[in-house]
Predicted model as a PDB file, atoms N, CA, C, CB and O in Angstrom, pLDDT in the B-factor column:
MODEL        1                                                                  
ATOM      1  N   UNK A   1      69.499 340.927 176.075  1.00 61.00           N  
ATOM      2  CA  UNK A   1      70.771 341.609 176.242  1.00 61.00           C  
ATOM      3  C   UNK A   1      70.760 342.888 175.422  1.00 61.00           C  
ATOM      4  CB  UNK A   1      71.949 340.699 175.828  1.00 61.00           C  
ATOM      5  O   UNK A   1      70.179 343.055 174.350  1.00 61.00           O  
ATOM      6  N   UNK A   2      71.595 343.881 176.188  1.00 88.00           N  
ATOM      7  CA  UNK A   2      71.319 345.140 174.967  1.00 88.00           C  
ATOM      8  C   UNK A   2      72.471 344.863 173.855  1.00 88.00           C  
ATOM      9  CB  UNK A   2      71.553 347.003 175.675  1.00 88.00           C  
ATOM     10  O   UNK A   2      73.042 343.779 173.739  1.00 88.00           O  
ATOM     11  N   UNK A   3      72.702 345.907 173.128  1.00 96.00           N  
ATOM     12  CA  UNK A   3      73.285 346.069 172.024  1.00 96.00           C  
ATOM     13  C   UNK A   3      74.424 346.714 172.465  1.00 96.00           C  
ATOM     14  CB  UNK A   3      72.544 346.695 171.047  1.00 96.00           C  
ATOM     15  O   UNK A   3      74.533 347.420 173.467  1.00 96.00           O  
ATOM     16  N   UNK A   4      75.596 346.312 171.328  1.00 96.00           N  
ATOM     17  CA  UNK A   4      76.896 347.320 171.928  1.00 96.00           C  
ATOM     18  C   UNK A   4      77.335 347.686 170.540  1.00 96.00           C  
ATOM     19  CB  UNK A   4      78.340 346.489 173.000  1.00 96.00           C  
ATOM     20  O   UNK A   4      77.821 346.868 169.759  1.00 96.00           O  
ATOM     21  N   UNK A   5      77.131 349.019 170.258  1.00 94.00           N  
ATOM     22  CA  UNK A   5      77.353 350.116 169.283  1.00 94.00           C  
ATOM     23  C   UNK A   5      78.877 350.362 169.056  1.00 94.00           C  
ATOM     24  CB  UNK A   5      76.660 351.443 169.793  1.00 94.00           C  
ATOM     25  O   UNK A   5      79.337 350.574 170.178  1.00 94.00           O  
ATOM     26  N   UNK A   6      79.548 350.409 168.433  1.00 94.00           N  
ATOM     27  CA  UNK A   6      80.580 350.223 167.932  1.00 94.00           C  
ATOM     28  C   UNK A   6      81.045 351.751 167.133  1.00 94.00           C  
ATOM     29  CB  UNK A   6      80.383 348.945 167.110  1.00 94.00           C  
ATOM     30  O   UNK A   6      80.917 352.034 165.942  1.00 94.00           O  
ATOM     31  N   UNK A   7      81.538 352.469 168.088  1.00 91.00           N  
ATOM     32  CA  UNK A   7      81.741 353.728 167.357  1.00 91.00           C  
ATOM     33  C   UNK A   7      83.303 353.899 167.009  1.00 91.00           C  
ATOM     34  CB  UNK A   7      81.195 354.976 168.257  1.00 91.00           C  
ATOM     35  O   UNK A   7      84.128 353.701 167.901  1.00 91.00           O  
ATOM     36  N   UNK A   8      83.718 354.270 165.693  1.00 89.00           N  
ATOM     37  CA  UNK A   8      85.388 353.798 164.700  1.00 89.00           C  
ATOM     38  C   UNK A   8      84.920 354.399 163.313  1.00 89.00           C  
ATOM     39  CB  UNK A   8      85.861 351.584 164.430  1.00 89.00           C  
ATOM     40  O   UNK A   8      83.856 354.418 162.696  1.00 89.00           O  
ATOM     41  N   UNK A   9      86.135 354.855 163.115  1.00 88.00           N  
ATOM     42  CA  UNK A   9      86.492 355.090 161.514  1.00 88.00           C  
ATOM     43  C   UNK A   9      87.035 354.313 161.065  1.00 88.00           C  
ATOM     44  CB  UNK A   9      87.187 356.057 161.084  1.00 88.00           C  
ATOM     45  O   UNK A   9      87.142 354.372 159.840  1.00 88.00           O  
ATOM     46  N   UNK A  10      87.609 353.281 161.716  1.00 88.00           N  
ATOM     47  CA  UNK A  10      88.985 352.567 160.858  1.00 88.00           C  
ATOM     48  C   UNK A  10      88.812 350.868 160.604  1.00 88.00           C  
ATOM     49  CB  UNK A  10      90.605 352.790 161.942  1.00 88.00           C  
ATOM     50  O   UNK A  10      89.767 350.164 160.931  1.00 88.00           O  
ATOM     51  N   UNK A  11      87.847 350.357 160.144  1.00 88.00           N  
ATOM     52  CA  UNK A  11      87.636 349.109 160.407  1.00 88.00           C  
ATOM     53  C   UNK A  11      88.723 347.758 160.720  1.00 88.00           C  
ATOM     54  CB  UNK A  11      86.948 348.926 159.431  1.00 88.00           C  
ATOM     55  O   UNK A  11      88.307 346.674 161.130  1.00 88.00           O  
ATOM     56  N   UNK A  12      89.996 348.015 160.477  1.00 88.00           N  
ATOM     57  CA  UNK A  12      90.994 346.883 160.760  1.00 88.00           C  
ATOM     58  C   UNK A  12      91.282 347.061 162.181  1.00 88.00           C  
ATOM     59  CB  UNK A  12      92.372 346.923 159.860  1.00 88.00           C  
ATOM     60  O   UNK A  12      91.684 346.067 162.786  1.00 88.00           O  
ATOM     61  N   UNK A  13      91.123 348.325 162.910  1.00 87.00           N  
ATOM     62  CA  UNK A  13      91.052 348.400 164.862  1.00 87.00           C  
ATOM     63  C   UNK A  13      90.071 347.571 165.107  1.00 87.00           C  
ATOM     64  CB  UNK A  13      90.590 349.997 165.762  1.00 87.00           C  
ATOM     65  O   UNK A  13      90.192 346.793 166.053  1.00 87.00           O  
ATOM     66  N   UNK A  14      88.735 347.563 164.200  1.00 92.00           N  
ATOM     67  CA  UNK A  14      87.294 346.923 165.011  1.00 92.00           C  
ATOM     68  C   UNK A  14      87.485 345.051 164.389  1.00 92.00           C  
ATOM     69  CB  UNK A  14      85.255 348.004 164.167  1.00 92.00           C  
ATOM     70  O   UNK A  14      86.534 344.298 164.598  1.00 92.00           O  
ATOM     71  N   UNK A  15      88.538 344.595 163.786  1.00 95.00           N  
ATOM     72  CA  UNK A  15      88.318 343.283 163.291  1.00 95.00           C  
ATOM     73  C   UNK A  15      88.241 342.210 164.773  1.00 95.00           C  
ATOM     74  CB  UNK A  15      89.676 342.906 162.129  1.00 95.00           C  
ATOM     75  O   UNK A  15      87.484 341.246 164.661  1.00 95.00           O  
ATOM     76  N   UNK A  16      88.859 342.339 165.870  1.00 94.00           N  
ATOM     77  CA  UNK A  16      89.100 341.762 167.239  1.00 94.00           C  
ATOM     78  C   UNK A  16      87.748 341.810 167.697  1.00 94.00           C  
ATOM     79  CB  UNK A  16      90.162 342.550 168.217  1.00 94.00           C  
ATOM     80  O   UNK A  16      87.056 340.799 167.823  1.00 94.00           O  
ATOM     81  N   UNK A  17      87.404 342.839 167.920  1.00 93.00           N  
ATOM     82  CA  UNK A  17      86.086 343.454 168.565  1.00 93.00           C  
ATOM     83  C   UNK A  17      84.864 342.274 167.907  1.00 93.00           C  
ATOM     84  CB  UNK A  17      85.790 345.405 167.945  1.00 93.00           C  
ATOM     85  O   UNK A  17      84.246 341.442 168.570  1.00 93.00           O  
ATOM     86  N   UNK A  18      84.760 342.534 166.328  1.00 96.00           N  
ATOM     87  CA  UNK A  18      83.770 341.899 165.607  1.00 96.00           C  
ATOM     88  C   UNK A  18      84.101 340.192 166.369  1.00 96.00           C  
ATOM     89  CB  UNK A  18      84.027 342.161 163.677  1.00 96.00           C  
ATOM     90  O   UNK A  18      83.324 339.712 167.195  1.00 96.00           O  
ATOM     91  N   UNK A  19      85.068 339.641 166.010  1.00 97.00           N  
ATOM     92  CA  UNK A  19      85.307 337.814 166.242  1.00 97.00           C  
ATOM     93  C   UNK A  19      84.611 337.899 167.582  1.00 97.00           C  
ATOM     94  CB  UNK A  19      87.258 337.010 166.377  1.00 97.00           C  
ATOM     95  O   UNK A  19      83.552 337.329 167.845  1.00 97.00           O  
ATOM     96  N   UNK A  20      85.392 338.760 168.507  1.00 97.00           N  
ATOM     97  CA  UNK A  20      84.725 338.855 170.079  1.00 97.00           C  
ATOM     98  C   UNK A  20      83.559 338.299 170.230  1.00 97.00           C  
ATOM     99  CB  UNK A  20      84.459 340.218 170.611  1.00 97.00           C  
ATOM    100  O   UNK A  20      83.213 337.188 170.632  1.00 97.00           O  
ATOM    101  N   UNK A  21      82.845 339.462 169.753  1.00 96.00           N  
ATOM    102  CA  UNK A  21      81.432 339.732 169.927  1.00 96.00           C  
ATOM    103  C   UNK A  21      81.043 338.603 168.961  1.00 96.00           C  
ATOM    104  CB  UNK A  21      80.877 341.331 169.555  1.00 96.00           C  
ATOM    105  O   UNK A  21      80.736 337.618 169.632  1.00 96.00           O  
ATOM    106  N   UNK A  22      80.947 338.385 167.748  1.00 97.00           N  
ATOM    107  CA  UNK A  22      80.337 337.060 167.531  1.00 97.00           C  
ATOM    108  C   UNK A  22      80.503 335.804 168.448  1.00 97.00           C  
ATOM    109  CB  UNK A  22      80.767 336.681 166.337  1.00 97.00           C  
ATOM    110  O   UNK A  22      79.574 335.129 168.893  1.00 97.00           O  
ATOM    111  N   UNK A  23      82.188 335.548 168.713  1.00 97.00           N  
ATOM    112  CA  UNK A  23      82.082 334.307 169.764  1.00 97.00           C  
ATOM    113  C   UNK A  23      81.285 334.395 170.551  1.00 97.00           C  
ATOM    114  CB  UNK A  23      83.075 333.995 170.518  1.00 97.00           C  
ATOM    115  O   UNK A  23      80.569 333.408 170.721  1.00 97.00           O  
ATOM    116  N   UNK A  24      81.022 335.800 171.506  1.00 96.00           N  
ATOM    117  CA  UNK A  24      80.182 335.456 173.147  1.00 96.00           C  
ATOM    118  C   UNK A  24      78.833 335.576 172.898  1.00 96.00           C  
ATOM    119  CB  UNK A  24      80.499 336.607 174.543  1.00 96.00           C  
ATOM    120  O   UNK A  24      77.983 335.451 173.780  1.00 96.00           O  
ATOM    121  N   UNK A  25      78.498 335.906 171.291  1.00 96.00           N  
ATOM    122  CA  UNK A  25      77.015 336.088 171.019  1.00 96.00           C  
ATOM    123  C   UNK A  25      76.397 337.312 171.485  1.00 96.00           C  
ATOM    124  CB  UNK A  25      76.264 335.030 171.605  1.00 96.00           C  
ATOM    125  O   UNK A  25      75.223 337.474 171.817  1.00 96.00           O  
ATOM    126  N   UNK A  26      77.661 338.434 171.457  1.00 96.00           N  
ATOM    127  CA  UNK A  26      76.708 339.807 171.702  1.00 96.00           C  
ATOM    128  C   UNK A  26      76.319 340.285 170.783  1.00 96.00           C  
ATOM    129  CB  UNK A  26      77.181 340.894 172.292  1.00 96.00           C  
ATOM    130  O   UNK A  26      77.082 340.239 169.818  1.00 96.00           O  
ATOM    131  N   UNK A  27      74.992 340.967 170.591  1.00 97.00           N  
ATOM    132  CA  UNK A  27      74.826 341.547 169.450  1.00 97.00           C  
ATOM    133  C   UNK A  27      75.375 343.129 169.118  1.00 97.00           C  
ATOM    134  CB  UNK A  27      73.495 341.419 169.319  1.00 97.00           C  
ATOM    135  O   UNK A  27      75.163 344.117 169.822  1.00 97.00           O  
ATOM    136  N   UNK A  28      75.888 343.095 168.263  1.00 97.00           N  
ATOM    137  CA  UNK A  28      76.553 344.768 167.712  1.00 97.00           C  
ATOM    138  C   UNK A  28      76.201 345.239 166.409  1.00 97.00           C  
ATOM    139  CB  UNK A  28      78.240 344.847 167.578  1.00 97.00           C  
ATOM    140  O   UNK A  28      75.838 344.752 165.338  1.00 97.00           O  
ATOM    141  N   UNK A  29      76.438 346.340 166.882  1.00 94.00           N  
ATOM    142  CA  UNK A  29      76.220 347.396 165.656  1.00 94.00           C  
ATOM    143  C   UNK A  29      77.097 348.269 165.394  1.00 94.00           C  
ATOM    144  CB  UNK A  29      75.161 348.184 165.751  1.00 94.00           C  
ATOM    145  O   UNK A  29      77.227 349.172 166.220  1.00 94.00           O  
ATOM    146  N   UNK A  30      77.865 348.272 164.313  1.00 94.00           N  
ATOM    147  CA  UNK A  30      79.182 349.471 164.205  1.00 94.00           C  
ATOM    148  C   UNK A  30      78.240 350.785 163.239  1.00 94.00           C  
ATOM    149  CB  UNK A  30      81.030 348.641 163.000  1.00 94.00           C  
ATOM    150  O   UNK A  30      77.368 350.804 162.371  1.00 94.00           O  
ATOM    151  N   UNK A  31      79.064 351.785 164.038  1.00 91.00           N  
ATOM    152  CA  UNK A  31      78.317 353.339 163.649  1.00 91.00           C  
ATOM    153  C   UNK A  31      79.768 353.843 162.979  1.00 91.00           C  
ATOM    154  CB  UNK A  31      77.601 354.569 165.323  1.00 91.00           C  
ATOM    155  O   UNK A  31      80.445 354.605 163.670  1.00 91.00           O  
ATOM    156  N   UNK A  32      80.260 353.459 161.693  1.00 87.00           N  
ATOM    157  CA  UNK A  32      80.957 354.402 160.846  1.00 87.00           C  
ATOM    158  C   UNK A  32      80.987 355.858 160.952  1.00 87.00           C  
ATOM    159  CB  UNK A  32      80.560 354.208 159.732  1.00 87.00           C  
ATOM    160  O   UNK A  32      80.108 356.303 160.214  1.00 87.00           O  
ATOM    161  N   UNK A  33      81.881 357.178 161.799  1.00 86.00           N  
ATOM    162  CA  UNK A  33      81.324 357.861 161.845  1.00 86.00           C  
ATOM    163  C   UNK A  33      82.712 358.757 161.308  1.00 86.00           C  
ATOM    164  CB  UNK A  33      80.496 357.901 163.005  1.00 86.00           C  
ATOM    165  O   UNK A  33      83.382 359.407 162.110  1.00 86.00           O  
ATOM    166  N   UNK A  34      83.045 358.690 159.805  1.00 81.00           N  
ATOM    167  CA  UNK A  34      83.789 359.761 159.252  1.00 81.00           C  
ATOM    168  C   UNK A  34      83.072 361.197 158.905  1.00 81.00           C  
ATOM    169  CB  UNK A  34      84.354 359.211 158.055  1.00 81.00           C  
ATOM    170  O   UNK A  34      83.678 362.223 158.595  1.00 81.00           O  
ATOM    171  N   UNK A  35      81.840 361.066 159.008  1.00 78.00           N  
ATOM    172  CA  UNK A  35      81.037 362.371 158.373  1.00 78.00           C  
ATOM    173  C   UNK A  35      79.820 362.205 158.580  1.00 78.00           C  
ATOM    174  CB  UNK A  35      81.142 362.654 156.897  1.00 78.00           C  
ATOM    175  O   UNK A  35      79.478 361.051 158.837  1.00 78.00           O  
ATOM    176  N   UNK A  36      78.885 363.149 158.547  1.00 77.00           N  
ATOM    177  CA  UNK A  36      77.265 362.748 158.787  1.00 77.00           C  
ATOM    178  C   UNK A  36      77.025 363.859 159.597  1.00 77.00           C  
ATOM    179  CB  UNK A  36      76.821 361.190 159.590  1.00 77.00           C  
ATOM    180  O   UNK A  36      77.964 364.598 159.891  1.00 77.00           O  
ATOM    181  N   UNK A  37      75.763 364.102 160.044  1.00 78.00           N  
ATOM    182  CA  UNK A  37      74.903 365.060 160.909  1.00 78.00           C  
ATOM    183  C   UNK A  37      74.277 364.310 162.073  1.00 78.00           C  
ATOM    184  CB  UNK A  37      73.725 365.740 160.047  1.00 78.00           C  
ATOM    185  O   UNK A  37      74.103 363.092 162.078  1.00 78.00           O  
ATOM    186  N   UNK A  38      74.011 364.992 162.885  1.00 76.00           N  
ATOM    187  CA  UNK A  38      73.026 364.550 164.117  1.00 76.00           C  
ATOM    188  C   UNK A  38      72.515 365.109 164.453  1.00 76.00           C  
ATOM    189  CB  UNK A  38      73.231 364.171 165.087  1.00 76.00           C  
ATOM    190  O   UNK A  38      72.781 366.239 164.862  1.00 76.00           O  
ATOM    191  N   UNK A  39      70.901 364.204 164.421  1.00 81.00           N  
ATOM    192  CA  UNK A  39      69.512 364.487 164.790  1.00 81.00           C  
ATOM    193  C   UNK A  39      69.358 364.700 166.071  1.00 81.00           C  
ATOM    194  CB  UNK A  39      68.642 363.528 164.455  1.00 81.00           C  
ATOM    195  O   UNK A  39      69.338 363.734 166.834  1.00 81.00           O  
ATOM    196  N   UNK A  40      69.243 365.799 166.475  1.00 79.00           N  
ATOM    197  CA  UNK A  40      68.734 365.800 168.398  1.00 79.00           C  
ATOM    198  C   UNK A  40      67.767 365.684 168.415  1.00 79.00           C  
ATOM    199  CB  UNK A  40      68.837 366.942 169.446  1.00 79.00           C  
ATOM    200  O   UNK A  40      67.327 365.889 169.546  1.00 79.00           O  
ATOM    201  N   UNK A  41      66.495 365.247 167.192  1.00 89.00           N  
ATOM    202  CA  UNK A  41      65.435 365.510 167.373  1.00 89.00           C  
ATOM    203  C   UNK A  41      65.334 363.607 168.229  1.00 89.00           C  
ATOM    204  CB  UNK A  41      64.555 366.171 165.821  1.00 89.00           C  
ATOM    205  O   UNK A  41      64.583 363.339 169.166  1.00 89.00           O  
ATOM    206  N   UNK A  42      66.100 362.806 167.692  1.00 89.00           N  
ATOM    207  CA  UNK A  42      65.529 361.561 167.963  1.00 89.00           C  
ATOM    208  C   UNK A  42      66.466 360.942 169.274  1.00 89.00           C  
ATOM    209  CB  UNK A  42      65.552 360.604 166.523  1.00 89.00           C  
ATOM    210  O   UNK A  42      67.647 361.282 169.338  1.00 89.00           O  
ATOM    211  N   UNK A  43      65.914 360.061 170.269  1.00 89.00           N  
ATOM    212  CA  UNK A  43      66.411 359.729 171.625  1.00 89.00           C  
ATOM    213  C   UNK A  43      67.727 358.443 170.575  1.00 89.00           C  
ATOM    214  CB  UNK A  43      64.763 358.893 173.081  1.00 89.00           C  
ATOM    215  O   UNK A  43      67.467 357.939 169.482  1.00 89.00           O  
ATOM    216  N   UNK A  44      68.964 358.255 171.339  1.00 87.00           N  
ATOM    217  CA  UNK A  44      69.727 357.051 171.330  1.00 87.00           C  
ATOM    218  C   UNK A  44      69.049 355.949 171.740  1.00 87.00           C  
ATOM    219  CB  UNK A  44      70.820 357.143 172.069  1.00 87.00           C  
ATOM    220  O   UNK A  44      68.213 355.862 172.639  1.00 87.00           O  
ATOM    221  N   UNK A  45      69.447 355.165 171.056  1.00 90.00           N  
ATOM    222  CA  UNK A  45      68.507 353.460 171.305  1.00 90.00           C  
ATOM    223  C   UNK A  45      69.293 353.096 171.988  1.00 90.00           C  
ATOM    224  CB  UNK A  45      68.173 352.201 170.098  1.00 90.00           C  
ATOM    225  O   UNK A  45      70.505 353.315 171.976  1.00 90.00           O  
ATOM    226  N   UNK A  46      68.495 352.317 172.857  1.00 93.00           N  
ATOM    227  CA  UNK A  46      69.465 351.222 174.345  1.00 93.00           C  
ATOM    228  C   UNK A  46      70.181 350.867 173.533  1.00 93.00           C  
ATOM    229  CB  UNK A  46      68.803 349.710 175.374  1.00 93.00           C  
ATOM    230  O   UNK A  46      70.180 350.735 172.309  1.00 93.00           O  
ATOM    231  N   UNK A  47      71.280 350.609 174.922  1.00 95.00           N  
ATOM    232  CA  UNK A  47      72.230 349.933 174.376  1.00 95.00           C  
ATOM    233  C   UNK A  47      74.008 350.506 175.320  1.00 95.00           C  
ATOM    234  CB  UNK A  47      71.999 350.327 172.538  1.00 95.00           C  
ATOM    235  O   UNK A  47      74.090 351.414 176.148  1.00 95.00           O  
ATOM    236  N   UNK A  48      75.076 349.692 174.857  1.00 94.00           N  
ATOM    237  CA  UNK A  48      76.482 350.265 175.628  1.00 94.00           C  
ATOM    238  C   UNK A  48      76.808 350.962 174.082  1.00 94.00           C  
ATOM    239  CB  UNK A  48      77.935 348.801 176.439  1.00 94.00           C  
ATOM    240  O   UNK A  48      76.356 350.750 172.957  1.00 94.00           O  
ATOM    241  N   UNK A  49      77.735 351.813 174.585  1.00 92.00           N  
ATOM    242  CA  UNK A  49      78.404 352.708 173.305  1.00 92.00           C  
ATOM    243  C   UNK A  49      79.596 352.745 173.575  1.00 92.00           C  
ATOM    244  CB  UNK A  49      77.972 354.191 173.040  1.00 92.00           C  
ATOM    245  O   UNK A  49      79.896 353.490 174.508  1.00 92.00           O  
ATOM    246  N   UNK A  50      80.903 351.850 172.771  1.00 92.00           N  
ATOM    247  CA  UNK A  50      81.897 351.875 172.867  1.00 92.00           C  
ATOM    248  C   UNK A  50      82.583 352.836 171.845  1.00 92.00           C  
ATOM    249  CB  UNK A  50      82.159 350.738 172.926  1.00 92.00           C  
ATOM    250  O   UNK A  50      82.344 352.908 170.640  1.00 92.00           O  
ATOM    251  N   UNK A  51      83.628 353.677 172.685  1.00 85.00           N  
ATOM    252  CA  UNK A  51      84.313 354.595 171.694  1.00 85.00           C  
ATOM    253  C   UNK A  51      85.496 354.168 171.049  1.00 85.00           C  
ATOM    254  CB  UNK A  51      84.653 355.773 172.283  1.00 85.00           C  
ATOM    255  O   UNK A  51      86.519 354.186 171.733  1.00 85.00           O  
ATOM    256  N   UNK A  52      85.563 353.823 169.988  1.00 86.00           N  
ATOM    257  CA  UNK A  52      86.650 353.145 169.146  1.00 86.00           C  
ATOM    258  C   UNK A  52      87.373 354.444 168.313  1.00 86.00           C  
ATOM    259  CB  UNK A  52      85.908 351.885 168.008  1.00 86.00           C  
ATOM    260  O   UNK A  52      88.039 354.180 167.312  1.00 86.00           O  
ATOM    261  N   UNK A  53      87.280 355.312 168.588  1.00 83.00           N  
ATOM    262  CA  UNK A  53      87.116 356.814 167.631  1.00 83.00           C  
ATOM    263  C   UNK A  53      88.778 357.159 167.522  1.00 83.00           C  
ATOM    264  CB  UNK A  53      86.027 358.417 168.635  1.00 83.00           C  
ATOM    265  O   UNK A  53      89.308 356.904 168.604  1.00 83.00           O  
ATOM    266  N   UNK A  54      89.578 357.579 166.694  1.00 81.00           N  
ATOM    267  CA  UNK A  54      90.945 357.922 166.832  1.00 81.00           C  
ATOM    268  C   UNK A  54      91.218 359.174 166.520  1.00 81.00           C  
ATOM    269  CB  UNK A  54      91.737 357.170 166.137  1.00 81.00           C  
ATOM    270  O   UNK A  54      90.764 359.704 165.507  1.00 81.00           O  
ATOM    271  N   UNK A  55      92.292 360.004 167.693  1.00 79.00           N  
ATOM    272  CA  UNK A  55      92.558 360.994 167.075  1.00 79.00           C  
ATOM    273  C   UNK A  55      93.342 361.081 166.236  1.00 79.00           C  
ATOM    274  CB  UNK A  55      92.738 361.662 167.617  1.00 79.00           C  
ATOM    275  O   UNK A  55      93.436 362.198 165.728  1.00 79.00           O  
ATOM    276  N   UNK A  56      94.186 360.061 165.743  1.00 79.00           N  
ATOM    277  CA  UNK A  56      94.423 360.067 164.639  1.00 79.00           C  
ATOM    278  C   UNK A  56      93.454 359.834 163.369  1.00 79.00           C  
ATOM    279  CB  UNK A  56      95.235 359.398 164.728  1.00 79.00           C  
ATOM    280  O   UNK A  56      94.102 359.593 162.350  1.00 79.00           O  
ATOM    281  N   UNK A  57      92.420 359.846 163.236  1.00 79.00           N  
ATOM    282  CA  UNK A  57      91.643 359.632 162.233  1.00 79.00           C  
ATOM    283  C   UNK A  57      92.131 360.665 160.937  1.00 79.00           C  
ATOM    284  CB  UNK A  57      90.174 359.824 162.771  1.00 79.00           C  
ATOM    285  O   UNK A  57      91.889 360.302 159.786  1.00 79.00           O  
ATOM    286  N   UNK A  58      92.895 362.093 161.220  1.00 78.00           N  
ATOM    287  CA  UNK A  58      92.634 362.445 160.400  1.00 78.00           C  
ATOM    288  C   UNK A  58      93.698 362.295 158.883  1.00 78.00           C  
ATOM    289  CB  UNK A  58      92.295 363.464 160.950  1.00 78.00           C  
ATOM    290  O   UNK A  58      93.591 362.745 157.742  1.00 78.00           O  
ATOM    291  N   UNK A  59      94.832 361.332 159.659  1.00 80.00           N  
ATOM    292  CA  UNK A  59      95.405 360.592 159.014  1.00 80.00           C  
ATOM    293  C   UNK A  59      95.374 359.687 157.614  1.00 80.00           C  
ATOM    294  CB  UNK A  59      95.485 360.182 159.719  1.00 80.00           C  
ATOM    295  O   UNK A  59      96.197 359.581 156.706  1.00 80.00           O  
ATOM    296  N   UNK A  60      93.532 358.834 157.923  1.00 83.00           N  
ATOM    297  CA  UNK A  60      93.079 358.314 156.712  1.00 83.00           C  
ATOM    298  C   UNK A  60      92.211 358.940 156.432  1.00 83.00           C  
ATOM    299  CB  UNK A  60      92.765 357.142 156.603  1.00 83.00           C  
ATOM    300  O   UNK A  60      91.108 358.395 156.385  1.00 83.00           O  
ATOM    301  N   UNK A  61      92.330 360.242 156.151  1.00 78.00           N  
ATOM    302  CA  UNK A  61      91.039 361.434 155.374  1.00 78.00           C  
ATOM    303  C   UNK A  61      89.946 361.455 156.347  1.00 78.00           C  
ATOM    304  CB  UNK A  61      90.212 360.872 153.663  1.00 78.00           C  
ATOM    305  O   UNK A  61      88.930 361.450 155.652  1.00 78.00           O  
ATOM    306  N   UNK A  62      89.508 361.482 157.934  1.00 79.00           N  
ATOM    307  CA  UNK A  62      88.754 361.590 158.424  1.00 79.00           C  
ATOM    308  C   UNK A  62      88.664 362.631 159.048  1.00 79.00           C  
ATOM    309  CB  UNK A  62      88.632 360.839 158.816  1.00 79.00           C  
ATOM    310  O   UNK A  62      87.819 362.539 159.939  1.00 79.00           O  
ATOM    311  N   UNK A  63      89.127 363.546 158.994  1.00 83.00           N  
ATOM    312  CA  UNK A  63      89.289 365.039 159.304  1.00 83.00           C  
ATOM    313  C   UNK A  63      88.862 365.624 160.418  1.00 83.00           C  
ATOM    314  CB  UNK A  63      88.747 365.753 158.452  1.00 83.00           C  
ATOM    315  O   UNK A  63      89.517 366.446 161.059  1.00 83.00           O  
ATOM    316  N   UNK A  64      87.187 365.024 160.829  1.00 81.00           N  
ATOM    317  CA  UNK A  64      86.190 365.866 161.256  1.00 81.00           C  
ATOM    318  C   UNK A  64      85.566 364.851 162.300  1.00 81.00           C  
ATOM    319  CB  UNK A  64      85.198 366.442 160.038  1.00 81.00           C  
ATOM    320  O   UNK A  64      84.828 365.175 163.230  1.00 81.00           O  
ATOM    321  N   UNK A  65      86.021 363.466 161.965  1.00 83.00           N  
ATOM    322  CA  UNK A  65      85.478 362.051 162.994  1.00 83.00           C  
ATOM    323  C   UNK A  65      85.641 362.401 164.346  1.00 83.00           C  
ATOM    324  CB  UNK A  65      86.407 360.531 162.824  1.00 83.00           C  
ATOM    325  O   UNK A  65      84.578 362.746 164.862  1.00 83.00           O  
ATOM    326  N   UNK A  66      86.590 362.428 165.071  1.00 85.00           N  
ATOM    327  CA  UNK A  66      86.768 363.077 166.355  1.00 85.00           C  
ATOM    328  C   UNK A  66      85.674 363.779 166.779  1.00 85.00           C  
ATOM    329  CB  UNK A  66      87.825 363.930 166.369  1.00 85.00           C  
ATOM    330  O   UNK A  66      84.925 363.299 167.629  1.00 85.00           O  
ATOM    331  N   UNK A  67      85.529 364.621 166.398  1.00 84.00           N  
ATOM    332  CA  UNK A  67      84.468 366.786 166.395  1.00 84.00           C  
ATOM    333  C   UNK A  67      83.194 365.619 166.451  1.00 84.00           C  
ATOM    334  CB  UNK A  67      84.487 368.610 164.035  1.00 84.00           C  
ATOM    335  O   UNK A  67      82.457 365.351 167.400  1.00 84.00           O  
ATOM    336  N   UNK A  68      83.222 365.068 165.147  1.00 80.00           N  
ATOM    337  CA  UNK A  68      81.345 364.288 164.807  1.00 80.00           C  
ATOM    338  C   UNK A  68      80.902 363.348 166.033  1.00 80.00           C  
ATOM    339  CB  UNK A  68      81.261 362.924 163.125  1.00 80.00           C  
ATOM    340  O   UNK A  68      79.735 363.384 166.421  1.00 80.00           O  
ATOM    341  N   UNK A  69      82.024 362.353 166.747  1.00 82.00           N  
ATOM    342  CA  UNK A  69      81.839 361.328 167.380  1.00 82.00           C  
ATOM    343  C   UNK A  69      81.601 361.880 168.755  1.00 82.00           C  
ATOM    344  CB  UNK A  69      82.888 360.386 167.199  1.00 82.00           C  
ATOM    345  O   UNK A  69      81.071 361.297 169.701  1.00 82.00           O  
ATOM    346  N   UNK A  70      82.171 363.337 168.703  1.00 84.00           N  
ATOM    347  CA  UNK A  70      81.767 363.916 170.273  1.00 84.00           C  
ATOM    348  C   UNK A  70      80.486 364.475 170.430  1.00 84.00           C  
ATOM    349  CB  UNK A  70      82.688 365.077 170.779  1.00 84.00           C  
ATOM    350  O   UNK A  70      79.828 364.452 171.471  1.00 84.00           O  
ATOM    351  N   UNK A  71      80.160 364.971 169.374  1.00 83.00           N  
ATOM    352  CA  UNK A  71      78.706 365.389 169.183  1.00 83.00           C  
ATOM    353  C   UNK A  71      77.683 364.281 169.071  1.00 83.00           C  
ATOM    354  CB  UNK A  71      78.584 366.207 167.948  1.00 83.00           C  
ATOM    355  O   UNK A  71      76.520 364.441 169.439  1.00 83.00           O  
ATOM    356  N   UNK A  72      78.155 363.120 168.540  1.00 83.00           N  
ATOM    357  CA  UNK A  72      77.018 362.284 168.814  1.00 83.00           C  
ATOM    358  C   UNK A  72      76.951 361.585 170.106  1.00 83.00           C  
ATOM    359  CB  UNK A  72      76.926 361.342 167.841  1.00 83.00           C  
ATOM    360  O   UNK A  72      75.959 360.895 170.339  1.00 83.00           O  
ATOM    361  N   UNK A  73      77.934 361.690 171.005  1.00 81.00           N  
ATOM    362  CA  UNK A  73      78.284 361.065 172.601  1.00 81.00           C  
ATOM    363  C   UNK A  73      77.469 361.928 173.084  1.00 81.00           C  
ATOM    364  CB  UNK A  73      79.902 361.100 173.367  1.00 81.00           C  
ATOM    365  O   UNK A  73      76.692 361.668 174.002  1.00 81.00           O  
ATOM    366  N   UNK A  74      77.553 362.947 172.565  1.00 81.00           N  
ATOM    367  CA  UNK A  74      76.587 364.615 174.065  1.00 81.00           C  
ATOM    368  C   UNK A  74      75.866 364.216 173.626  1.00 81.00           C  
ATOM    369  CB  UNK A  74      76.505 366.655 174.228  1.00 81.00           C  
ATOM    370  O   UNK A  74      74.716 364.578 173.873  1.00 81.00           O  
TER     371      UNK A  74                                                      
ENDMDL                                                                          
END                                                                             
């Protein structure tokens, strides 16, 4: 089964998501994405990419999450 990537700033939106996905036995990976850079040098690993991303983020000091999470989607 592939992987389902978990893209959020706010971890109490992703607490549902996490029980989920442990009950049905999917495997996930959450991508914290308040800040950081992206590599175009390297391909995305299989997998589904769910956007959990808020425009309100910048609410709890995430300012720039939105801008970052679109750049790592392109």
């Amino acid at each position: 089964m592939s992987r389902v990537y978990v893209i959020h700033e706010n971890d109490a939106w992703v607490e549902p998501l996490r029980a989920a996905f442990d009950e049905l036995g999917v495997p996930f990976t959450e991508w914290f994405l308040d800040e950081g850079t992206v590599d175009l040098t390297v391909p995305p690993p299989d997998g589904v990419f769910y956007n959990r991303m808020s425009a309100s983020s910048h609410t709890r000091g995430h300012r720039y999450a939105p801008e970052h999470t679109a750049a790592v989607l392109a």
